[in-house]
C-alpha positions as CSV (number, residue, x, y, z in Angstrom):
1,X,-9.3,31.0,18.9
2,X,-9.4,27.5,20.6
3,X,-13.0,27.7,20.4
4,X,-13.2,28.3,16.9
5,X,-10.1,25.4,16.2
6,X,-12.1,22.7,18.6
7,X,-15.3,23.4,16.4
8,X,-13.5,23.1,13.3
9,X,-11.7,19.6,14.7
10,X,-15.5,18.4,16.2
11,X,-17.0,19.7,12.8
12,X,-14.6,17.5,10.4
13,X,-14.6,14.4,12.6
14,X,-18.6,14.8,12.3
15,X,-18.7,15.4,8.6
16,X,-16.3,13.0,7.5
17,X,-17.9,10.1,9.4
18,X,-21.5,11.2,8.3
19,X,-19.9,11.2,4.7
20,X,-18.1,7.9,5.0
21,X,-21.7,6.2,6.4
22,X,-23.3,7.7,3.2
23,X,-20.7,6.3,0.8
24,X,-20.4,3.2,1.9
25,X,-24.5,2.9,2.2
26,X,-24.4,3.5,-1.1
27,X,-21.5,1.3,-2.3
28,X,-19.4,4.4,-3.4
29,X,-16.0,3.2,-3.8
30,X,-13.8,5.5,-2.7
31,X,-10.6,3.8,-2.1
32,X,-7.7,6.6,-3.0
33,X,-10.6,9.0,-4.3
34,X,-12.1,9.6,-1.2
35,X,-9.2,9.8,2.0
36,X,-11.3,11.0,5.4
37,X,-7.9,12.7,6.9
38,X,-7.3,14.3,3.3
39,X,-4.1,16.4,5.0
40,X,-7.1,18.7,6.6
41,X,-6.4,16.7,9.8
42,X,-2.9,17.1,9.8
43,X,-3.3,20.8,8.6
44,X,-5.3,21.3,11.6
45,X,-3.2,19.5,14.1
46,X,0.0,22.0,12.9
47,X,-2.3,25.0,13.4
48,X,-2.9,24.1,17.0
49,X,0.5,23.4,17.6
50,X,1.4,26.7,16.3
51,X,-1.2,28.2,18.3
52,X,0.0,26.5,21.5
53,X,3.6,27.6,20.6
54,X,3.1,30.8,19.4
55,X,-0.7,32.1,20.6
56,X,-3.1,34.1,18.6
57,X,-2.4,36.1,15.8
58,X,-4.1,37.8,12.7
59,X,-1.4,35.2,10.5
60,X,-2.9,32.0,12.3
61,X,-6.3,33.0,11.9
62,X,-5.6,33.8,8.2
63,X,-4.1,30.4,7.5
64,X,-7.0,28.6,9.5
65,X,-9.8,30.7,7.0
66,X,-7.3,29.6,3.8
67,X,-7.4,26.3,5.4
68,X,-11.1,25.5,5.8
69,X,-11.9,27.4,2.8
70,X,-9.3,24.7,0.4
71,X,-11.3,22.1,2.8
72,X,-14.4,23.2,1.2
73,X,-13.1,23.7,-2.3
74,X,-11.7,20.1,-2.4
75,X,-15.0,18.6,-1.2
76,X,-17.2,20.3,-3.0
77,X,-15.5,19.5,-6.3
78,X,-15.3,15.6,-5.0
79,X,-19.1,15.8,-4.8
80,X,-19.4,17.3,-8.1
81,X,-17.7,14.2,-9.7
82,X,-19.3,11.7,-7.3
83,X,-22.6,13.1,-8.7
84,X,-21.5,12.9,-12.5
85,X,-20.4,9.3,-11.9
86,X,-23.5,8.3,-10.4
């Protein structure tokens, strides 16, 4: 389960800077719209606490899956209406 948290962590960071680059190339402005820790960050950092706390468990796992999946709800609605406003 660290694996899979670490990937998630290296993913986001990756993603959100390669996102950022693009916006900004294109002179999106996405001050308040667009926030690169959106809570996913802090959702993640509590997940590893708990999993340092606590271990492994079928509930953590769950709530990481719930987690990621919002993650990609959230963003692929925000490119939705970046794509409508262009």
């Amino acid at each position: 389960m660290e694996d899979a948290m670490a990937f998630m962590r290296n993913y986001a960071e990756e993603h959100f800077q390669t996102e950022v680059a693009f916006m900004r190339k294109h002179e999106y402005r996405f001050e308040g719209a667009f926030n690169p820790s959106c809570g996913f960050f802090r959702k993640l950092d509590e997940l590893e606490n708990d999993l340092m706390m606590f271990g492994p468990s079928q509930a953590l796992a769950d709530r990481a899956l719930d987690i990621t999946q919002d993650w990609f709800i959230d963003i692929s609605l925000m490119k939705i209406c970046c794509i409508r406003c262009m």
